[in-house]
DRENVEX-130883 format. One record per residue (C-alpha): residue number from 0; x, y, z. Coordinates in pm, whole numbers, plus 50000, padded with zeros to 5 digits. Example, Ala and Ser with C-alpha at 12.3 -4.5 7.8 and 13.67 -1.06 7.14 Angstrom:
REM DRENVEX-130883
  num      u      v      w
    0  51230  49550  50780
    1  51367  49894  50714
END
This chain:
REM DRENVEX-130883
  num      u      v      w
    0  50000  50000  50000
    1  50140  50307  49916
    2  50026  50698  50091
    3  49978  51023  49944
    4  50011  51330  50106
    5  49736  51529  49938
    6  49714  51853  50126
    7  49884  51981  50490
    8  49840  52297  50549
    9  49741  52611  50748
   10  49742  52961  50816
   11  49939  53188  51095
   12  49769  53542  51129
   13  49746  53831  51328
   14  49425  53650  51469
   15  49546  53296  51613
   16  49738  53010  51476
   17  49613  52692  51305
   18  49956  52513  51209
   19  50014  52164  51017
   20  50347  52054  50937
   21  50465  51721  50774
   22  50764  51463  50812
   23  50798  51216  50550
   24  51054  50907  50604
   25  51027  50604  50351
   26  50700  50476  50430
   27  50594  50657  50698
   28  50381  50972  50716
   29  50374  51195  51066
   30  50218  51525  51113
   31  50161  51773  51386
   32  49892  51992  51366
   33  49859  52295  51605
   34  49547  52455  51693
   35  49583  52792  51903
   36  49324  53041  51871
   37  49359  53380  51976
   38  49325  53772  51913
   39  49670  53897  51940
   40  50026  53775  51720
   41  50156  53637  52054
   42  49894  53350  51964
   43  49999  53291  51674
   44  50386  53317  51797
   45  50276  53024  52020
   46  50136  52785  51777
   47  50422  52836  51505
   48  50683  52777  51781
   49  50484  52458  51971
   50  50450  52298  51565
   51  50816  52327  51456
   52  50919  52189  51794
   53  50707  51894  51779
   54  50781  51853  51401
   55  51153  51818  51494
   56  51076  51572  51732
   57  50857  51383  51498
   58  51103  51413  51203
   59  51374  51264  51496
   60  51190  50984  51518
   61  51049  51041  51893
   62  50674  50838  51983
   63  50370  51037  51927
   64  50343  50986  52338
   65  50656  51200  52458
   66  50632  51472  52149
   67  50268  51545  52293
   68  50390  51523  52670
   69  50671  51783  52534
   70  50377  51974  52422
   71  50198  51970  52736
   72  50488  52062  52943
   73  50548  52383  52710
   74  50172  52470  52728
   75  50227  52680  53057
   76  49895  52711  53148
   77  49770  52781  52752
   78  49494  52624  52628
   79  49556  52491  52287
   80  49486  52163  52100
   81  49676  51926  51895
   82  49646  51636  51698
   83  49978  51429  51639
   84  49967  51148  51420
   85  50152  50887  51250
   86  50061  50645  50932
   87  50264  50327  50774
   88  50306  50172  50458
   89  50147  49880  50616
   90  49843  50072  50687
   91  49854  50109  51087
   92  49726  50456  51185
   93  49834  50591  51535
   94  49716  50907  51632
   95  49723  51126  51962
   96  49493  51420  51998
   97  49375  51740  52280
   98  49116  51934  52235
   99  49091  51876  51891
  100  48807  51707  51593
  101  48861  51308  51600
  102  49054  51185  51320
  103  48839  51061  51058
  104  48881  50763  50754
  105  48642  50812  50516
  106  48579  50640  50188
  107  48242  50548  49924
  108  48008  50770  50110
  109  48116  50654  50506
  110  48308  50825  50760
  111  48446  50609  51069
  112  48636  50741  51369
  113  48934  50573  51453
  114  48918  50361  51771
  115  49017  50547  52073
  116  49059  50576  52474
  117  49169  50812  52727
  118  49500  50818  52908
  119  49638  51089  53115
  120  49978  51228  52985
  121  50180  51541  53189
  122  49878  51541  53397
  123  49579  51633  53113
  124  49384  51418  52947
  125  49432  51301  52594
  126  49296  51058  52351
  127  49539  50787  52163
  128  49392  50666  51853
  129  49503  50316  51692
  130  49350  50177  51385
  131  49455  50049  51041
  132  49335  50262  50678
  133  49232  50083  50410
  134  49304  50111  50017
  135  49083  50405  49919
  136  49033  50536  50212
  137  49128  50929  50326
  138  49279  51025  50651
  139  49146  51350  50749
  140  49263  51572  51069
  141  49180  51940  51104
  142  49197  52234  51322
  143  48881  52310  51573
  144  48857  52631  51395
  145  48657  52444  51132
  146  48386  52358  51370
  147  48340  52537  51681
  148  48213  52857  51543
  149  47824  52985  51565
  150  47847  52937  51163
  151  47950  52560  51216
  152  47624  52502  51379
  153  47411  52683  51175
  154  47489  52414  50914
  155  47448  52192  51185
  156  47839  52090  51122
  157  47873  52039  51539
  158  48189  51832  51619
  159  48101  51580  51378
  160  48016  51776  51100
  161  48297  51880  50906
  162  48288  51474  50903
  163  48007  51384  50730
  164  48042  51649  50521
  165  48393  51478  50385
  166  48184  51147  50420
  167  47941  51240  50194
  168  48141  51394  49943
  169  48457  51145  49904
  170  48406  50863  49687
  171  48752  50719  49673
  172  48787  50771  49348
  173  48861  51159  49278
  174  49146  51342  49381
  175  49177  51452  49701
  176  49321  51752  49608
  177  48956  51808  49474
  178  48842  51717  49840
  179  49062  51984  50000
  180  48866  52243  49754
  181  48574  52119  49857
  182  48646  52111  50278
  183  48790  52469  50243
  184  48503  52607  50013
  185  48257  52447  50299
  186  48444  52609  50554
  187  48448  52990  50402
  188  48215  53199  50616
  189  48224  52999  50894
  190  48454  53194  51074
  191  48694  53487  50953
  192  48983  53393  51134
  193  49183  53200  51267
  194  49133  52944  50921
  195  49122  52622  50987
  196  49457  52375  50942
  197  49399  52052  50782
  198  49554  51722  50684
  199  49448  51474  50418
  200  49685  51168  50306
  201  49534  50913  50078
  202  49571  50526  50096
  203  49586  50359  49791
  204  49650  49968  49719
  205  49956  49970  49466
  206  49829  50041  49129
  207  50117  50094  48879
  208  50039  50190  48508
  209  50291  50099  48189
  210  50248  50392  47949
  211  50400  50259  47595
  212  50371  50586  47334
  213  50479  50477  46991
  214  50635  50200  46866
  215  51019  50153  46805
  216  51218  50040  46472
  217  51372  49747  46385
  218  51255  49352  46465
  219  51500  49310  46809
  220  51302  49672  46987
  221  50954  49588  46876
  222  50984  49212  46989
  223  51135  49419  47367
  224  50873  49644  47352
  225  50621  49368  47328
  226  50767  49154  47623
  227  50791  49412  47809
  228  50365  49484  47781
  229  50321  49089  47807
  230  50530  49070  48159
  231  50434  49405  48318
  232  50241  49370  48633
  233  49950  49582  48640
  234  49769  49842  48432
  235  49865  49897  48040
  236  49771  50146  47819
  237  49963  50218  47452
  238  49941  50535  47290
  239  49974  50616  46891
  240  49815  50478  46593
  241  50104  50252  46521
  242  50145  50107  46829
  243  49725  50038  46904
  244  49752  49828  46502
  245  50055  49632  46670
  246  49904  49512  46989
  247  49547  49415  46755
  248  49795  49232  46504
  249  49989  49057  46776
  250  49660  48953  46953
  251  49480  48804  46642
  252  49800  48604  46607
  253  49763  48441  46959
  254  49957  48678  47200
  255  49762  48783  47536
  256  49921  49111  47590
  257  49693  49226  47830
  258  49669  49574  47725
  259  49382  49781  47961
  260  49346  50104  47730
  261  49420  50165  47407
  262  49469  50526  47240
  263  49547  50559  46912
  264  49590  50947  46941
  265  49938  51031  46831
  266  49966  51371  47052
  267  49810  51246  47389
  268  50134  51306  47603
  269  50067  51684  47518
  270  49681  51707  47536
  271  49704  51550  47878
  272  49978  51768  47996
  273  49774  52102  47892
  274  49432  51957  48062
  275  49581  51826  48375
  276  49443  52008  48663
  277  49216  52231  48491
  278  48857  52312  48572
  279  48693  52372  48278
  280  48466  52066  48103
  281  48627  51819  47891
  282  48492  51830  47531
  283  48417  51481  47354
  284  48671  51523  47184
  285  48944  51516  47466
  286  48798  51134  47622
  287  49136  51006  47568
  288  49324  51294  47702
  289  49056  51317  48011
  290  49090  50908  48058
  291  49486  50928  48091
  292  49447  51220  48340
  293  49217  51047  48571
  294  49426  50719  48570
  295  49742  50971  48635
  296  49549  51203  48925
  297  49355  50925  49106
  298  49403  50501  49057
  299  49798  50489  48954
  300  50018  50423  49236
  301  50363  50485  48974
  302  50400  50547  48659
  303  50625  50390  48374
  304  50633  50567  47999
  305  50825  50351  47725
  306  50932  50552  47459
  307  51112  50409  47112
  308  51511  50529  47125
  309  51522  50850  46989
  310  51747  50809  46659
  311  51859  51221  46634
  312  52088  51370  46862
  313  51898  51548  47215
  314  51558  51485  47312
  315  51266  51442  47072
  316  50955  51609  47151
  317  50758  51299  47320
  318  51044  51236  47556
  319  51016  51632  47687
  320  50710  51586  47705
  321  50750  51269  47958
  322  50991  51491  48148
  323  50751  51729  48229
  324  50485  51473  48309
  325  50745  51342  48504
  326  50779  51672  48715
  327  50444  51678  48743
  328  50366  51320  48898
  329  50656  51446  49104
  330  50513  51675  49283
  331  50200  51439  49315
  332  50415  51194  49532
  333  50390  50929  49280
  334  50659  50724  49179
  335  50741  50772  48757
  336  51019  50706  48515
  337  51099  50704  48189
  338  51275  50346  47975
  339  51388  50376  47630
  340  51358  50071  47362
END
């Protein structure tokens, strides 16, 4: 199972401080998020300072227990929450939390709270959460910000709220950078300030996509490019005219390539590249464009493009154009390369 971090985030203002920061190691996902509302920039001095010192803690490698009793101790008498949490390729979710919204896993429709208990740490109470994520599912924590104002339960939002609200609204299958738009946009007007800090990090079962574009010369590449579609494990897709006729030709002779999508557009590494991330609507005319972006953005785990050996000198255009699909996976936390033939 692999984790994406799809949004950590928050604000420090003049008004109070809602902090999240993030330490990524291997596998492993840990986050602090600090939630200390006030009406003066000593508040917000207070949260920034509390959040990098647990991140560095966190980032050390010290249990969720002492970095929150470090917390506590520092608190001198101040009132603000946290939620400290950790997550593992395996799936095991650990979480500590103060004054804070309950972590939530939500997936298709449902919300759950991870199980939980009291203990007393540094002499206050705090709840330790344990519980394992599933494939598909998002793990949510946020700031109290988001629901304890008057505006919360107007829309009847109450601790639970912001919850079902994410509950209702994930699927599993859309971005969850599309799910941070949506939490935020629901949280606008509920209060001015301090704005709420949030966390979202994805679960998904390993999922990698071969991307062949184009087909390469001469009888010893072609029968390489082939083997390489016949042994990949997982999701295929071949772009180009040329290289959709081969895989039909090599399958009416007998060989089970496997191939999941086929698109015979010969400029789909650029119309995917311009579309990506956009909100406009997709035109009919884009399906192919639209289908590779959704595999990209949402079910793919990694991502490998085979490309035919360029026969000029530098770069042809398709294998720039992998680069900066490259870049951009990148920065999406997924795992992508490219392989020449």
């Amino acid at each position: 199972m692999k984790l994406f971090l799809e949004y950590s985030g928050g604000q420090e203002t003049e008004q109070g401080g809602c902090v999240c920061r993030v330490s990524r190691r291997g596998d492993r996902v840990r986050a602090a998020l600090i939630s200390c509302p006030g009406t003066d920039m000593a508040a917000a001095a207070v949260a920034t300072a509390a959040c990098a010192a647990a991140w560095a803690m966190l980032q050390g490698g010290a249990p969720l227990q002492r970095t929150a009793v470090s917390l506590l101790l520092s608190q001198a008498g101040e009132e603000y929450g946290f939620t400290l949490l950790e997550l593992d390729g395996r799936g095991h979710l650990r979480g500590v939390e103060r004054k804070m919204p309950p972590l939530a896993l939500v997936a298709k429709g449902n919300s759950r709270i991870p199980w939980g208990g009291p203990v007393p740490l540094a002499g206050e109470p705090v709840l330790l959460r344990e519980d394992k994520i599933q494939p598909g599912e998002l793990c949510c924590a946020f700031s109290r910000e988001a629901v304890e104002e008057k505006g919360g339960q107007d829309l009847s939002w109450g601790r639970q709220g912001a919850l079902a609200f994410l509950g209702r609204a994930y699927t599993g299958k859309e971005s969850a950078r599309y799910m941070q738009e949506l939490f935020f946009s629901a949280c606008r007007g509920l209060e001015e300030s301090p704005q709420p800090a949030a966390f979202f990090c994805r679960a998904r079962a390993l999922c990698p996509l071969l991307l062949a574009v184009g087909v390469p010369q001469g009888k010893e590449r072609e029968e390489k490019w082939l083997h390489t579609l016949e042994h990949f494990k997982g999701l295929k897709a071949v772009a180009g005219r040329k290289a959709v006729a081969l895989v039909e030709k090599k399958e009416k002779e007998g060989r089970s390539l496997g191939v999941n999508y086929r698109w015979p557009a010969e400029d789909l590494l650029g119309r995917t590249l311009a579309f990506l991330g956009r909100e406009e609507p997709w035109t009919e005319g884009e399906r192919d464009a639209r289908q590779l972006g959704t595999l990209l953005d949402g079910q793919c785990t990694s991502v490998r493009i085979l490309l035919p050996q360029s026969r000029g000198k530098g770069m042809g255009m398709e294998s720039l154009l992998a680069q900066q699909l490259l870049a951009r996976l990148t920065q999406w936390d997924k795992g992508a390369y490219v392989e020449y033939c």
